[in-house]
C-alpha positions as CSV (number, residue, x, y, z in Angstrom):
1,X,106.4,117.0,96.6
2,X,105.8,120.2,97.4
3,X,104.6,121.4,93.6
4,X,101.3,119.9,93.9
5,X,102.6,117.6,91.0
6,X,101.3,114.4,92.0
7,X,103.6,111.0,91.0
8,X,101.9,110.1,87.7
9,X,101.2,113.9,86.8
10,X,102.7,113.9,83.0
11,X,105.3,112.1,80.9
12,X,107.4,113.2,78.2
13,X,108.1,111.6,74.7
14,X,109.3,112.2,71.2
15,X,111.7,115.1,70.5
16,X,111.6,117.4,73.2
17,X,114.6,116.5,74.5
18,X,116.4,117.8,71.4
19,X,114.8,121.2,72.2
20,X,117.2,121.2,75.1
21,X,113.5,120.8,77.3
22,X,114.4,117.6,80.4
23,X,111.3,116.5,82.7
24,X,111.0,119.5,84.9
25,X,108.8,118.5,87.6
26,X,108.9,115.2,89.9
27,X,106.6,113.1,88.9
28,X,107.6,113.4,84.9
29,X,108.2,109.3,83.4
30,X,110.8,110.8,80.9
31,X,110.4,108.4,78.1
32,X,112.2,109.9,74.7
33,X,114.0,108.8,71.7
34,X,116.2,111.4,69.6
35,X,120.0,111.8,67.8
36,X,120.2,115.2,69.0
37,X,122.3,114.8,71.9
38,X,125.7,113.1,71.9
39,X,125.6,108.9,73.0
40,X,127.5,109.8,76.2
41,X,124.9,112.8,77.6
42,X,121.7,110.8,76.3
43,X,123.0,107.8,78.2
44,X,124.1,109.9,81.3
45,X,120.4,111.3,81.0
46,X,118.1,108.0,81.1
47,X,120.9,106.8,83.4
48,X,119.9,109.4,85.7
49,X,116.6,109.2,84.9
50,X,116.2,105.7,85.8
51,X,117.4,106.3,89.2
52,X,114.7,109.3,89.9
53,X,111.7,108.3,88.3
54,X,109.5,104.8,88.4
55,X,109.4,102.7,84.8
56,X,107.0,100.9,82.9
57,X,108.3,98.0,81.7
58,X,106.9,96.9,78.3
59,X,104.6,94.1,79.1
60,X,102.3,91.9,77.1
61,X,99.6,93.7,79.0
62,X,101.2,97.2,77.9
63,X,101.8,96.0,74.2
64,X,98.0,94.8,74.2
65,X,96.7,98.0,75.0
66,X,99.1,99.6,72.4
67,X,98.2,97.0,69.9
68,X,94.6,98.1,70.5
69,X,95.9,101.5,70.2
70,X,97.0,100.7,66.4
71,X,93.9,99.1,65.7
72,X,91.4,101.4,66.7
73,X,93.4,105.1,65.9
74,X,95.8,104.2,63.1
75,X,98.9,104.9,65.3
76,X,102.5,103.8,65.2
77,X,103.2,100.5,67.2
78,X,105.8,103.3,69.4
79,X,103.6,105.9,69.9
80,X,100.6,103.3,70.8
81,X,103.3,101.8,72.9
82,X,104.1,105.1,74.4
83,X,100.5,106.3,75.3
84,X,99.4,103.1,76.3
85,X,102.5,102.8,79.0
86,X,101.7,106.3,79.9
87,X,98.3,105.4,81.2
88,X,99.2,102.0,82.6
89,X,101.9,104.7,85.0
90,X,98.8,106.6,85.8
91,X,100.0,109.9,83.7
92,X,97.3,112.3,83.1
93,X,99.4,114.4,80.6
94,X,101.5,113.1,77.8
95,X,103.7,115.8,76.7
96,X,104.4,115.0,73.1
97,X,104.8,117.4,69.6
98,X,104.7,114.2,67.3
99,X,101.1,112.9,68.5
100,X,97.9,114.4,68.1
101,X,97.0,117.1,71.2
102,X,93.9,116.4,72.5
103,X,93.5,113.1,72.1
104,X,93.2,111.0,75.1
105,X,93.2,107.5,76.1
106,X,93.2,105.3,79.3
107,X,93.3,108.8,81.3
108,X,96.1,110.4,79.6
109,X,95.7,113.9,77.3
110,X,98.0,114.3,74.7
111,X,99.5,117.5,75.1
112,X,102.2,119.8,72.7
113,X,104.0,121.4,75.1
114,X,105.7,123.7,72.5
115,X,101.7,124.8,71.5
116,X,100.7,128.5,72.4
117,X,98.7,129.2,74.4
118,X,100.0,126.6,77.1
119,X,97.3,123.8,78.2
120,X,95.9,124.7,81.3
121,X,96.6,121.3,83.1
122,X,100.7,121.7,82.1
123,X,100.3,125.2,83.9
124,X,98.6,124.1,86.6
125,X,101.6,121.5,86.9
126,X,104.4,123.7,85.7
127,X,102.8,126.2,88.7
């Protein structure tokens, strides 16, 4: 890769996208839900998406660990689902401003990548 990002380095959820912000490092598992871009260019970005980076399906292992997720932290079943596919993919950041930064689970860190100063790991990564 060249970047030193490796594969599973972050993922990205929640509304980033709507700040205009796309995965910008290989290795990124672009995962995102948001109206703020028209049907057509959201579906031309997963699209392209899909074909660059791997996926985590939605398993009953990966919807166990969220469901665990719920249980233990109080979270949405979406964002557990989120997180919880982010470390089954082996992430180690989880770029997100709607979860709580700092928290981590299975391996992953939440991280708000719109938070000043910038977290030292998305630096690092960002290079």
């Amino acid at each position: 890769m060249g970047n030193g990002a490796s594969p599973g380095a972050f993922c990205w959820t929640g509304s980033a996208l709507s700040h205009g912000s796309p995965p910008v490092r290989p290795g990124a598992a672009p995962i995102f839900t948001t109206d703020a871009l028209f049907p057509a260019d959201a579906q031309e970005a997963v699209l392209s998406w899909m074909d660059s980076y791997p996926l985590v399906e939605t398993s009953s292992d990966v919807w166990r660990g969220a469901m665990d997720l719920c249980v233990a932290h109080q979270m949405s079943s979406w964002d557990a689902l989120v997180l919880n596919a982010s470390a089954v993919a082996g992430a180690r950041l989880l770029l997100s401003e709607d979860l709580n930064p700092g928290f981590h689970w299975g391996g992953v860190r939440v991280v708000n990548p719109f938070a000043l100063p910038l977290d030292p790991l998305l630096l690092s990564l960002l290079g």
